[in-house]
C-alpha positions in Angstrom: 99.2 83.6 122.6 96.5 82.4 120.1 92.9 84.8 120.5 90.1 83.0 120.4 88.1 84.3 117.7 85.0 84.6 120.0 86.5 86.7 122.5 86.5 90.8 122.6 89.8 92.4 122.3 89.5 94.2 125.2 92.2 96.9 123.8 89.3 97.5 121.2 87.7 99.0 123.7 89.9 101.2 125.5 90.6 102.4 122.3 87.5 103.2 121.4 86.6 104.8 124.6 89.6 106.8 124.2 88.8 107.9 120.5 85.2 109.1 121.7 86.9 111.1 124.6 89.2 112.6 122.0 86.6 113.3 119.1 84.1 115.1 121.2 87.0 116.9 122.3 87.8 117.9 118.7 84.4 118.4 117.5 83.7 120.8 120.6 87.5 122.7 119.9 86.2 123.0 115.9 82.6 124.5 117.6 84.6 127.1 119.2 86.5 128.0 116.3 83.7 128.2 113.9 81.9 130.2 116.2 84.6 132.4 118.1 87.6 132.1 115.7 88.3 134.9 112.3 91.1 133.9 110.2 92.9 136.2 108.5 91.7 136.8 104.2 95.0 137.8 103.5 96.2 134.7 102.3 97.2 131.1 103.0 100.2 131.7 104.6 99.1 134.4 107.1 96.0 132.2 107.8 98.4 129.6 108.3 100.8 131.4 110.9 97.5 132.8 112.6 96.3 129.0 113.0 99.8 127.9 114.5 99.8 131.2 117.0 96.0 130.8 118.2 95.6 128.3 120.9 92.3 127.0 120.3 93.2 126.2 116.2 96.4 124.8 117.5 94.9 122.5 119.8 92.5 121.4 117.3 95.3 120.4 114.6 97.5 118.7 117.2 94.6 116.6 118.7 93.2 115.8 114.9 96.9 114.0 114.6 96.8 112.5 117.8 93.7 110.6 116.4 94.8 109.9 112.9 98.0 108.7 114.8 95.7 106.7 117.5 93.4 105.1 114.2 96.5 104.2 112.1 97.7 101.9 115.7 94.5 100.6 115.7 94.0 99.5 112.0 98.0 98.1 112.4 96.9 95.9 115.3 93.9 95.2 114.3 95.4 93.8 110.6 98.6 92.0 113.1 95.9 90.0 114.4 93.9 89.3 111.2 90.7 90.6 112.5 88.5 91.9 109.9 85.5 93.3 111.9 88.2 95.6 113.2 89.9 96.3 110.0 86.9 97.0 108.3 86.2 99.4 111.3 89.4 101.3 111.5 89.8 101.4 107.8 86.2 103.4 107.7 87.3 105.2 110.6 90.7 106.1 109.7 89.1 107.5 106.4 86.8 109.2 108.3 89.4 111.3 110.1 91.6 111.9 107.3 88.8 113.4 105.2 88.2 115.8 108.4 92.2 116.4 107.9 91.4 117.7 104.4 88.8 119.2 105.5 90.1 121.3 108.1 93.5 122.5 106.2 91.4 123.8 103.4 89.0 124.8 105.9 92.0 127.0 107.5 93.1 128.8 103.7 89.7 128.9 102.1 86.9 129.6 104.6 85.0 127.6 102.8 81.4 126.4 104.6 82.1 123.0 102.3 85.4 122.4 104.0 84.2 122.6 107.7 80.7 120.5 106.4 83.8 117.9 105.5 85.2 117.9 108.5 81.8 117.2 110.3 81.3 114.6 108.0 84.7 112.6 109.0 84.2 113.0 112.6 81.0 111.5 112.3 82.2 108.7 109.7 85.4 108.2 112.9 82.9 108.1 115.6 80.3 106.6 114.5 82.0 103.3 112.8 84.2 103.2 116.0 80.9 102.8 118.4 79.4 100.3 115.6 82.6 98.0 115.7 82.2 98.1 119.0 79.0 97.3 119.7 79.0 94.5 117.0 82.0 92.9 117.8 
């Protein structure tokens, strides 16, 4: 079935919807670690275990790939049906979220204020070119 090129993808949308849900989700689970979370200083791999054993960082790791996993479908079928408003806007947003994913694992070993700055900086780079394809589409 050929799209018309005027017509919204309506899976766009859910999508998107579904990506805001998730990110303010994340961004609220990252709040709560920053604020209520210590990691151990005793090294990467202790800060490491402590991540995988505390619920809140846990949650926050799994639901970070759940979105890369959720952008990565959406730049896939956006590209299968050669639309490049939405590739353009999954591409940026997909980038978005991966610099978070930097972010946040050298957030976890470091500490670093500069790591969790990253981090805000790619949710805001995921959600805000999301809401912009969407509304421009």
């Amino acid at each position: 079935m050929e799209m018309d090129k005027t017509m919204k993808p309506r899976f766009f949308v859910r999508e998107v919807i579904s990506a805001n849900v998730s990110l303010v989700i994340q961004f609220l689970l990252g709040m709560y670690i920053n604020l209520y979370v210590e990691f151990p200083t005793s090294g990467p791999a202790e800060a490491w275990g402590f991540a995988w054993r505390s619920a809140p960082v846990a949650a926050h790791i799994i639901l970070g790939t759940l979105v890369l996993l959720g952008g990565i479908i959406s730049l896939v079928r956006s590209i299968k049906i050669k639309n490049r408003h939405w590739i353009t806007a999954a591409s940026i947003a997909v980038a978005g979220v991966l610099l978070s994913i930097v972010g946040g694992e050298t957030f976890i070993t470091t500490q670093n204020e500069l790591a969790s700055f990253l981090m805000a900086i790619g949710f805001l780079m995921a959600l805000l070119t999301l809401n912009w394809g969407l509304y421009t589409q």
